[in-house]
Every structure is written in structure tokens, then in C-alpha cells.
C-alpha angles and dihedrals in degrees: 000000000000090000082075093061094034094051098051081050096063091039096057092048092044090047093042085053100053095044079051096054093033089242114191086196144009098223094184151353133214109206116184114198117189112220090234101052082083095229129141110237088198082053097046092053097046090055091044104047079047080057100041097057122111089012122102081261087067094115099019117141107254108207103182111184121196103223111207121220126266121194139179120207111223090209111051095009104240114168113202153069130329119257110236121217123204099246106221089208107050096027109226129075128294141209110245106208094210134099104277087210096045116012095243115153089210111095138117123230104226106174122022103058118098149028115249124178094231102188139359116195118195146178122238147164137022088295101051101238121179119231134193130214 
């Protein structure tokens, strides 16, 4: 249940901004979830529009995008995704950490990884003016 602890944390950062800035409003929020973080994007926006309510990010636009994975083999040199294997165990698919080309165990992911709040617009001043971070 770590969508629970993600999403306050966007919330947190998204709410901090817009005191900062003096935001009347949030009008939205980029969220980028990397496939491999293992989060639920339906979760995260659930905790987040719970957090969210009765702030000034009440109605913001959520926009949450599933980021796939990249990887490079350091062995044969092979830039691109990860292959998925149906886990018999489990029962869903499965990363397979492995070079999709050659087999090798030695790559770096280099996308896919991690959640990253891309972009906050929000509304401030007495003209009500719209603002990006």
C-alpha cells in the first residue's frame, strides 16, 4: 500500500507550491509513474483526489502517465524496453530483468523507475493568472 505514502507525498509538494506561490487555485497536476515503481496510477489518484479535498487542489486536473521501462545492456548494447513474462505464480505478467536481444543480466533501467510530479499549474493573483512549475 505504498500509493498511500506516494501520493501524500505529492500532495504535500503540490500543496507547499501553491502556498508558496500564493495560488488561489491548483488548476492541475502531471504525475509520471514509472511501470516499474510498482504503483497503481488508479490508487495514486484516488489518494490523492482524498488529499486534495477542501484545499485550493480540490478540482485540479490530475494527468497521471505510466512511464514504460528503457533499458541499455551493457553487454551487447541494446537500448529499449524490457520483455514481460506471465508469472505462473503470481499470475500476472512480470518484468524479466534481462536483455531482451541476448540474455545478459547486466543492464540499467534507465526510464521506468520512478514517480515524478512533471508539471503544477496553478492560478494566482488578482488577475487570475495561470502559472506553471
Amino acid at each position: 500500500m505504498h500509493e498511500f505514502s506516494v501520493s501524500q507525498a505529492i500532495a504535500n509538494l503540490v500543496l507547499e507550491e501553491s502556498r508558496k506561490r500564493e495560488a488561489k487555485r491548483v488548476l492541475l497536476v502531471e504525475v509520471e509513474i514509472g511501470e516499474l515503481s510498482l504503483l497503481n496510477p488508479e490508487q495514486v489518484e484516488f489518494w490523492l483526489r482524498l488529499a486534495f479535498e477542501h484545499t485550493p487542489a480540490n478540482e485540479a486536473e490530475l494527468r497521471l502517465e505510466v512511464v514504460k521501462p528503457e533499458i541499455v545492456c551493457e553487454r551487447c548494447g541494446y537500448r529499449g524496453g524490457l520483455s514481460f513474462k506471465d508469472d505462473p505464480v503470481y499470475h500476472f505478467l512480470t518484468p524479466a530483468f534481462r536483455c531482451p536481444r541476448c540474455d545478459s543480466p547486466e543492464i540499467v533501467i534507465r526510464k521506468g523507475r520512478g514517480c515524478r510530479v512533471r508539471k503544477i499549474e496553478i492560478l494566482t493573483g488578482e488577475d487570475g493568472q495561470a502559472q506553471a512549475s
